[in-house]
Residue, then its C-alpha position, 0 to 999 in steps of 0.5 A: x500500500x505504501x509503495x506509491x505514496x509520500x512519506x508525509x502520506x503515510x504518516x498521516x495515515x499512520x496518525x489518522x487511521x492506526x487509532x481508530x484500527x486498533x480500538x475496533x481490534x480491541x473492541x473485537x477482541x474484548x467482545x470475544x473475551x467477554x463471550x467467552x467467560x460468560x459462557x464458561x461461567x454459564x458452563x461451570x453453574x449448570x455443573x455445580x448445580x448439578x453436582x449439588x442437585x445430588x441426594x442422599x440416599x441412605x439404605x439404596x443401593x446403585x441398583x436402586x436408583x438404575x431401576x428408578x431412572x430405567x423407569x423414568x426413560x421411556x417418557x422421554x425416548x420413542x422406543x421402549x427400553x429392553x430389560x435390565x441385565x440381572x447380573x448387572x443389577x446383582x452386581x450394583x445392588x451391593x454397591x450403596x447409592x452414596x459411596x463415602x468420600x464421593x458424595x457432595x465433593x469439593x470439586x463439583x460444588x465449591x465457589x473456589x478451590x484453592 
């Protein structure tokens, strides 16, 4: 571009132009970043409250709470679901629904982690 203009008009251009340029940039780049954060915020909420959402159960098992969202599947799906494996649910009603140390945790509900 500078190639067949003055020097004097390629510094009047630089004074009058490199402003404006550079504030539409920042701008840009201060949309996308606001963007961002927000939708990582949004993100990190929609987890947190779902990770707070959990209950106790005391005296359930995990073969327990697969039966109860087994039955709540066909309400939201088109086709009926096949019966649940015996084995499995052998396998999951020694299992508490709540396992110590895991329920509630620190890293899927705290503010801040330090």
């Amino acid at each position: 571009w500078a190639q067949n203009k003055t020097e004097a008009e390629v510094e009047a251009y630089k004074k009058d132009k490199y402003p404006e340029i550079a504030a539409r940039v920042i701008a840009h780049l201060s949309d996308k970043y606001i963007s961002a954060r927000d939708e990582i915020e949004n993100e990190v909420e929609t987890m947190k409250d779902f990770f707070r959402s959990q209950k106790d159960m005391p005296g359930k098992t995990k073969a327990d709470v697969l039966k109860e969202i087994w039955e709540e599947l066909p309400k939201y799906t088109e086709k009926p679901l096949p019966p649940l494996d015996e084995e499995v649910l052998a396998q999951l009603s020694e299992v508490p629904a709540n396992v110590p140390g895991q329920w509630n945790h620190s890293w899927g509900t705290a503010d801040k982690l330090y």
